[in-house]
C-alpha positions in Angstrom: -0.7 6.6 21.7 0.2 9.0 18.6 -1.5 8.9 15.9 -0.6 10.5 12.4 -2.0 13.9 12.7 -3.9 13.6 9.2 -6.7 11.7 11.3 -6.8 14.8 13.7 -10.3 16.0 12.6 -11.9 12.1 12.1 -12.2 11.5 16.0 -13.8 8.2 16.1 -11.8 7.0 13.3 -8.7 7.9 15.2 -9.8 6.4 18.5 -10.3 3.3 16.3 -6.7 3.0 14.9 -5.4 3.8 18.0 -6.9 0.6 19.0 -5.4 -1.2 15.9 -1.8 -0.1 17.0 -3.2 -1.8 20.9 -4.2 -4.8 19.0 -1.4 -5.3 17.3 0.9 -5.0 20.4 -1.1 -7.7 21.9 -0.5 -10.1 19.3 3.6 -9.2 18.6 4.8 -11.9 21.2 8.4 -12.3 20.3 11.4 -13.4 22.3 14.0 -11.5 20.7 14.7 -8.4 22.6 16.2 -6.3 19.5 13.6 -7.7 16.9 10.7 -6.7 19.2 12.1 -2.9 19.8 12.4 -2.7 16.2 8.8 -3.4 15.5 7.6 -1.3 18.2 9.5 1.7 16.8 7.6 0.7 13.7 4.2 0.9 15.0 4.9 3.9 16.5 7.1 5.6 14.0 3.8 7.7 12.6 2.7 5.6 9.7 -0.6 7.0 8.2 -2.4 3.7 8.5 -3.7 4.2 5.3 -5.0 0.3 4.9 -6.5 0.0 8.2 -8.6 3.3 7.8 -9.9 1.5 4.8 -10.5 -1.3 7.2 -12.7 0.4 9.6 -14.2 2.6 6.9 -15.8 -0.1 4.6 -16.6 -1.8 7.8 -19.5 0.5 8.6 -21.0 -0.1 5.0 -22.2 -3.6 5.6 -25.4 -4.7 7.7 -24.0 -6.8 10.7 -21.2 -3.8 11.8 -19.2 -5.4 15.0 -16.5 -2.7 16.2 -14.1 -5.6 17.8 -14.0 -7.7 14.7 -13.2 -4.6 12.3 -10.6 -3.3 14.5 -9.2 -6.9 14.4 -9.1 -7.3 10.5 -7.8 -4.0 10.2 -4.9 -4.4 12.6 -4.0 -7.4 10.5 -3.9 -6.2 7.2 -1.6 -3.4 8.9 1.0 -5.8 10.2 0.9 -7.8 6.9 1.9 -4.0 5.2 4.8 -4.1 8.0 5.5 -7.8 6.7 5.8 -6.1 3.0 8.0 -2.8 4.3 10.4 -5.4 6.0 11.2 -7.3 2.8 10.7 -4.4 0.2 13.3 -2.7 3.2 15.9 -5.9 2.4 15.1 -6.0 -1.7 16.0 -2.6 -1.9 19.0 -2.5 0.8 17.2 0.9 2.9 18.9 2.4 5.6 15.8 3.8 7.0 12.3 3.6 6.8 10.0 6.3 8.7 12.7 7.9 10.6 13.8 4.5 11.6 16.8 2.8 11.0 15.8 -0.8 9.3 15.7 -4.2 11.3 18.5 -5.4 8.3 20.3 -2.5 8.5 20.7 -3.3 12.4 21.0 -7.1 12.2 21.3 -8.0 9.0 19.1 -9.1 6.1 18.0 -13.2 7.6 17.4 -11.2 10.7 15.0 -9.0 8.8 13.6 -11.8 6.4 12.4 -14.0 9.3 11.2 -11.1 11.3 9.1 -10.2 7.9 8.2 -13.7 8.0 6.9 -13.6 11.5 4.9 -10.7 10.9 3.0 -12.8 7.7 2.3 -15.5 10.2 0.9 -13.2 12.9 -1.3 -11.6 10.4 -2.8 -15.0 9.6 -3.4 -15.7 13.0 -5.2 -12.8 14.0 -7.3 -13.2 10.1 -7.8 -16.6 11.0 -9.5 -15.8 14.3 -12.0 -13.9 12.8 -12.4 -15.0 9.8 -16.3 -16.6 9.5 -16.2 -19.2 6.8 -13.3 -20.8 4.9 -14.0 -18.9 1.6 -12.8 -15.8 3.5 -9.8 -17.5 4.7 -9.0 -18.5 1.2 -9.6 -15.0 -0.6 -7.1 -13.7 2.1 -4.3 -16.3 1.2 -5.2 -15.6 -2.7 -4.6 -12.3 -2.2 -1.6 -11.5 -0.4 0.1 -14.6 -3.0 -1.0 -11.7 -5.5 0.3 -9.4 -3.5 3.9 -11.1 -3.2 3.6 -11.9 -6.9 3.7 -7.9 -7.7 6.8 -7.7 -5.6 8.5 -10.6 -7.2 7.3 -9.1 -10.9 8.8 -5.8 -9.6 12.3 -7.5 -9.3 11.9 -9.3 -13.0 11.7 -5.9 -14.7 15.1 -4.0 -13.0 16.7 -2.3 -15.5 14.2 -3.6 -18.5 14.4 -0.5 -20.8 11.6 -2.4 -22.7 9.4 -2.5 -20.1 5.8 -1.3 -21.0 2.6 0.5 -19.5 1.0 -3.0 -18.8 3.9 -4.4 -17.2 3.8 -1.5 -14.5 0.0 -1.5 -14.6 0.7 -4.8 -13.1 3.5 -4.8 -11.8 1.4 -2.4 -9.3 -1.5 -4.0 -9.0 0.0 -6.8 -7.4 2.4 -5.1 -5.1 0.1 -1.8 -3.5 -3.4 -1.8 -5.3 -4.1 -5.6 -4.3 -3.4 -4.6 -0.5 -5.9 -1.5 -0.7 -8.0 -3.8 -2.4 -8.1 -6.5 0.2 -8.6 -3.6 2.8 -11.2 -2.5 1.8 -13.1 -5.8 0.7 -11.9 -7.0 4.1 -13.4 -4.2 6.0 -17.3 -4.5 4.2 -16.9 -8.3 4.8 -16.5 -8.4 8.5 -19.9 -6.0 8.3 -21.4 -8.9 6.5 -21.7 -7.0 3.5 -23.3 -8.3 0.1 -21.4 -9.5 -2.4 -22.7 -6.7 -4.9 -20.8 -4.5 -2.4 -18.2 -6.6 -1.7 -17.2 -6.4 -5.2 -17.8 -2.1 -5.2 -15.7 -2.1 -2.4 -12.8 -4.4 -3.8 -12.7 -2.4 -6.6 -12.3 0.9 -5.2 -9.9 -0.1 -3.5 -8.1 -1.6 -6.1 -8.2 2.1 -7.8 -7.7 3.7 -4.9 -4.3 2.2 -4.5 -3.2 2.2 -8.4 -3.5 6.3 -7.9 -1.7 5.9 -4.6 1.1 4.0 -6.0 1.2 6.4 -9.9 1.0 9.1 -7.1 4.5 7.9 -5.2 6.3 7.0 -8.1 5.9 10.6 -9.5 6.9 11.7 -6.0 10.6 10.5 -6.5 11.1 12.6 -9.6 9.5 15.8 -8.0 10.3 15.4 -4.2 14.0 16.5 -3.5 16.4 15.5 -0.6 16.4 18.1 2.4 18.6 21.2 1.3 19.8 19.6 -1.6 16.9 20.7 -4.2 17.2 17.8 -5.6 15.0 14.9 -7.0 15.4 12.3 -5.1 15.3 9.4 -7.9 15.9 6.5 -5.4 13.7 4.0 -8.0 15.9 4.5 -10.8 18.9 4.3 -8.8 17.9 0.6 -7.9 16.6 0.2 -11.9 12.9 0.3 -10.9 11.2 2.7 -14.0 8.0 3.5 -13.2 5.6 5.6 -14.7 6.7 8.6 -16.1 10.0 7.8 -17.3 8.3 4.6 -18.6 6.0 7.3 -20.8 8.9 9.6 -21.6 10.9 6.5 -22.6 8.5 4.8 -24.9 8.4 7.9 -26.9 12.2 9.0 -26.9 14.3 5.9 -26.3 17.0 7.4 -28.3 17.4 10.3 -26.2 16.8 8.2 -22.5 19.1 5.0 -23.7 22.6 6.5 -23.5 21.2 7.0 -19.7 19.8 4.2 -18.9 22.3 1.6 -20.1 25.2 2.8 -17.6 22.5 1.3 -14.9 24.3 1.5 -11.6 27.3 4.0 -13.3 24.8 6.8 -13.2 26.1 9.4 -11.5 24.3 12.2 -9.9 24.4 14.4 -13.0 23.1 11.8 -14.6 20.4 11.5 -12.5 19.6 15.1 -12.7 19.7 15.4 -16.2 17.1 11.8 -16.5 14.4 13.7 -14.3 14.9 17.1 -16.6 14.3 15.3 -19.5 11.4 13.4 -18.1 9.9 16.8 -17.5 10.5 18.0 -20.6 8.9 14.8 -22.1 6.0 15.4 -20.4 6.1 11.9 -18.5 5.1 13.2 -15.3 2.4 15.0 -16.5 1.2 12.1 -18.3 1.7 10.0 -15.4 -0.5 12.5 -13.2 -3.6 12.2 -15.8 -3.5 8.3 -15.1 -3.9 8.8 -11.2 -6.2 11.3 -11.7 -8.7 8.4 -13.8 -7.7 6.2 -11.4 -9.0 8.1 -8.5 -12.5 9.0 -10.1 -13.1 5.9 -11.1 -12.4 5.0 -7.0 -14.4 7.9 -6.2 -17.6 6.3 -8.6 -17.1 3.1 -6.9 -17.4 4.9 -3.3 -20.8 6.2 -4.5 -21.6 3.2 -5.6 -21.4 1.8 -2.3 -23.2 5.4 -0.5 -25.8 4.7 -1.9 -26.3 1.4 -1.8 -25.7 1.2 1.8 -28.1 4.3 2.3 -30.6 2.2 0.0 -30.1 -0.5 2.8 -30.6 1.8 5.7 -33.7 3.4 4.7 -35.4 0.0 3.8 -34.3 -1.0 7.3 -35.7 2.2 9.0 -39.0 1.5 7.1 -39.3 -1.7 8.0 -38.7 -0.8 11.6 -41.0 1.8 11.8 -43.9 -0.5 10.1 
C-alpha cells in the first residue's frame, strides 16, 4: 500500500499508517458501487496523513501505549478529515482534489453531501469503539461541532472586506487547528496520558495546525499554476481573504477596495495585480512571522511533553529496577 513518500525515512511510523489506510478500508462498507471507488481513490490518492501521524505520534507519550487502539483513533480522525475535504470539495465547487476528480463533480453535490455524511458517521463508529469512558466520547463530538463551526464561520465572512485578524484567527481555529488539535489530544489519550499532558498535547496541536493553515493560505499567493507562473489565488476567487491580504488590506484599503468590490468580476489581471500589491504591502511576509510564532510556540509545547514523558519513564525505570 503507498504511502506518501515524506514518511520514507520514519519506518515504523509508516508501517503504522499503512495500517490506518487497512483500517479504514475495513470499516468503508458501502453499497454504492461509484461512491465506494471514489473513496478508495481517496485513500489512496497520496494524502500526507498529516492528522493520523499525530495520532500515532502523541500515542507513544502516554503510560498505557496499546498499538491497535492508536492505529484505530488515528484512522478515524483521518476519515473524519475525508468527511471535511468532501464538503469543503462541494462549498467551494472543486473539480479535483489530490489528482482526483471530486465525488460532486462526478455525481453531483447530494451525492457528495451524504457521502461526506457517511464518512462523519463511520468516524463515530470506529471512535465509539474505542473510546474508554463517556467524557472522551463527548470531547470528540465537542470538537468536530467546533470543527464544523470554523467551516460554517468561513462561509459568513466571503467577501467581508472588513474582516479582521481575529475573525481569521478563528475562523481557523475552528476549521484546521481544532482537527490537529483533537489529533493530537486524541493520540496521548488512547496511551492513557495525564491530563497535564493531555492539555500540552492539545495545545500543540492546536499551534501546530494554526501554522499549517497561515502556512497554506500564503501558498495560494506564492504557488503558481503549472507553466503558467502564475499565483494561483483560488481563495480570493471564491471571496475567502485570508492572511496576508487581510494584513495588506487593513493598512491600505484604499488602494485594495477598487479590487475587491468587483468580487466575482475579477479578472485575471486583476488577480495578478491583488497578489503584486500584497507583496508589495508586505502581507505575506507579515503573514509568514505569524506561522513562524505559531510553530515555536508548538515546538515549546512538544518539549513540554519530552520531557515530561522522559520524567515518567525514568521514574518507571527506577522503580523497576528497585
Amino acid at each position: 500500500m503507498q504511502i506518501n513518500a515524506m514518511w520514507n525515512n520514519y519506518p515504523e511510523l509508516q508501517k503504522d499508517l499503512k495500517e490506518v489506510l487497512v483500517t479504514i478500508e475495513k470499516n468503508i462498507k458501502i453499497r454504492d458501487k461509484n461512491v465506494a471507488e471514489n473513496i478508495n481513490a481517496m485513500i489512496h490518492s497520496g494524502g500526507k496523513l498529516l492528522r493520523p501521524a499525530f495520532v500515532l505520534l502523541t500515542a507513544q507519550a502516554g503510560p498505557e501505549y496499546n498499538a491497535d487502539r492508536s492505529i484505530a483513533v488515528a484512522s478515524a480522525l483521518e476519515v473524519l478529515h475525508m468527511a471535511t475535504l468532501i464538503h469543503d470539495d462541494v462549498i467551494d465547487d472543486a473539480d479535483m482534489r489530490r489528482g482526483v476528480p471530486t465525488i460532486h463533480s462526478k455525481f453531483g453535490r447530494k451525492y457528495a453531501v451524504y457521502t461526506g455524511d457517511y464518512l462523519f458517521c463511520v468516524c463515530f463508529k470506529i471512535l465509539s469503539a474505542h473510546a474508554d469512558s463517556v467524557e472522551n466520547i463527548d470531547f470528540n463530538s465537542k470538537n468536530i461541532e467546533k470543527i464544523l463551526m470554523g467551516e460554517l464561520n468561513q462561509m459568513k465572512d466571503l467577501y467581508h472586506t472588513n474582516v479582521t485578524l481575529k475573525d481569521y484567527l478563528k475562523r481557523i481555529s475552528g476549521k484546521t487547528a481544532q482537527l490537529f488539535a483533537l489529533s493530537c489530544y486524541s493520540g496521548a489519550a488512547a496511551s492513557k496520558a495525564s491530563r497535564k499532558l493531555l492539555y500540552h498535547a492539545k495545545n500543540a496541536g492546536h499551534f501546530i495546525g494554526m501554522a499549517f493553515q497561515i502556512i497554506d493560505d500564503i501558498l495560494d499567493y506564492t504557488s503558481t499554476n503549472d507553466g503558467l507562473g502564475k499565483p494561483v489565488l483560488s481563495d480570493v476567487k471564491q471571496g475567502n481573504y485570508s492572511l496576508p491580504l487581510i494584513y495588506a488590506l487593513q493598512q491600505h484599503r484604499d488602494v485594495f477596495l477598487p479590487l475587491l468590490i468587483k468580487k466575482e468580476a475579477m479578472t485575471e489581471a486583476d488577480l495578478e495585480q491583488l497578489a503584486t500589491l500584497i507583496r508589495q504591502y508586505n502581507g505575506i511576509e507579515q503573514a509568514f512571522e505569524l506561522a513562524d510564532k505559531y510553530t515555536k510556540k508548538s515546538y515549546q509545547r512538544n518539549q513540554q511533553i519530552t520531557a515530561w514523558h522522559l520524567s515518567q519513564t525514568n521514574a518507571y525505570d527506577y522503580n523497576k529496577t528497585f
